[in-house]
C-alpha positions, 0 to 999 in steps of 0.5 A, a space after each residue: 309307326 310300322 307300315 304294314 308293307 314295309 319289308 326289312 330283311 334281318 337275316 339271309 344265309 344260303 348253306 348245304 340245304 338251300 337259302 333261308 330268309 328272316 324278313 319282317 314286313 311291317 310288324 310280321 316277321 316271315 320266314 322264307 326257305 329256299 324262295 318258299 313262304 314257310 311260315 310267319 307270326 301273324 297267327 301261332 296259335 297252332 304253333 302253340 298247341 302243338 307244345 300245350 296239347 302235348 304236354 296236357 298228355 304228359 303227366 308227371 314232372 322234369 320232363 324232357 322235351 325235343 322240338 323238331 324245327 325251330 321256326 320262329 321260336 314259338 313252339 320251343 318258348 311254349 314248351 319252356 314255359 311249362 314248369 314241369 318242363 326241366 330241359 328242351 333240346 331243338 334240333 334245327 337243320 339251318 345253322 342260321 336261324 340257330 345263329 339268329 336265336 342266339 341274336 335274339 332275332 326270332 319273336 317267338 324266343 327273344 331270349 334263351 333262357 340258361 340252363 333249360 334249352 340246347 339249340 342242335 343243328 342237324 336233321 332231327 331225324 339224326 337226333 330221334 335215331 341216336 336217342 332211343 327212350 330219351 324224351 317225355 314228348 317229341 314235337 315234330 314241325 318239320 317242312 310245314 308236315 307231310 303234305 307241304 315239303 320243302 325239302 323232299 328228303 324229309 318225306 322218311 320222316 313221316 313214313 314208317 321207318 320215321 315214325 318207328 323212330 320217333 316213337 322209340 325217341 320216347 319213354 314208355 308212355 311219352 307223346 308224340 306230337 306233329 303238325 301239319 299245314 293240312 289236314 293228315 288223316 293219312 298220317 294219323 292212319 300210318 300212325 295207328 298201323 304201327 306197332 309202338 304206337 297208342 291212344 293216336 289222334 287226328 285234331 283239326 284246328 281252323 284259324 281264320 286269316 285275311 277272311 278266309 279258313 285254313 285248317 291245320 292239323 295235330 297228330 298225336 300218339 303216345 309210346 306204347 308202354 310194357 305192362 311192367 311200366 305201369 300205367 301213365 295217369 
């Protein structure tokens, strides 16, 4: 039997943008960024939802998805494991936990699965900018959302310019999909400002930990589409 405090660290690496730490306390497996709790398993529902509320508004087959953080892998195995879902890039900006994906060390993705799945290193707001029109959604878990930074270089990515980026990621019609530790109603807003983006949305989710409620947040859009496209289903 697992103590429930027991820590065991499985993976520690320091790079050009900062440590990061892979640890399980007790049956928890956490994961620490430069000495700040990013993010463990003990609820992933929401991690989860990012993946299904967005496929749920992407219609059609042989879809193309890009996850934007890895994680502990749970938002990246939802997307695998819809069917209609024939390829999955994640762009990852620590070599590391790409590394301990491919040991088999995340719990969200115990194993990668052949053929359907490229794990990327590098900013994904590299990879949204050499993509134009490539992906049927675009799932954006960067920094825990814009109200909880890590890294305050990724604030661009949720102001104009990287939104802008993002939605011209997709094909007419595609989803994009951000989540955020808060709360974004800001966020949403920004969103709906923007010329290339529809259909924007601000869903709440509340998850109840250690007695208390903490509310997380979606913020989705979909790609605008010319009238040539036709509509989307």
């Amino acid at each position: 039997m697992i103590a429930e405090d027991e820590l065991h660290e499985l993976g520690r690496d320091s790079g050009a943008h900062g440590e990061v730490v892979l640890r399980r306390r007790g049956p928890v497996t956490e994961l620490v960024v430069d000495g700040v709790f990013a993010m463990d398993d003990v609820d992933t529902s929401t991690e989860r939802a990012l993946a299904t509320e967005a496929l749920r508004r992407c219609p059609g087959a042989d879809l193309r998805v890009l996850v934007g953080g890895l994680g502990l892998g749970w938002t990246a195995a939802t997307v695998l494991a819809d069917p209609r879902v024939a390829a999955v890039d994640v762009a990852e900006l620590q070599p590391a936990l790409v590394g301990w994906a491919g040991a088999g060390l995340l719990p969200g993705l115990p194993e990668l699965p052949a053929g359907r799945l490229r794990l990327l290193v590098g900013d994904v707001a590299d990879t949204l900018a050499g993509s134009p029109g490539r992906w049927d959604a675009v799932l954006l878990d960067v920094d825990n959302g814009p109200a909880f930074l890590v890294h305050q270089f990724n604030a661009g990515l949720y102001a104009g310019a990287g939104l802008t980026a993002a939605l011209a990621a997709l094909r007419p019609g595609g989803v994009l999909a951000i989540w955020s530790s808060d709360p974004a109603p800001e966020l949403a807003g920004r969103l709906a400002t923007l010329p290339g983006a529809t259909d924007v949305e601000h869903l709440v989710l509340p998850v109840e930990r250690d007695g208390r409620r903490f509310d997380h947040a979606l913020v989705l859009a979909r790609a605008a589409q010319s009238p040539a496209d036709g509509p989307t289903g």
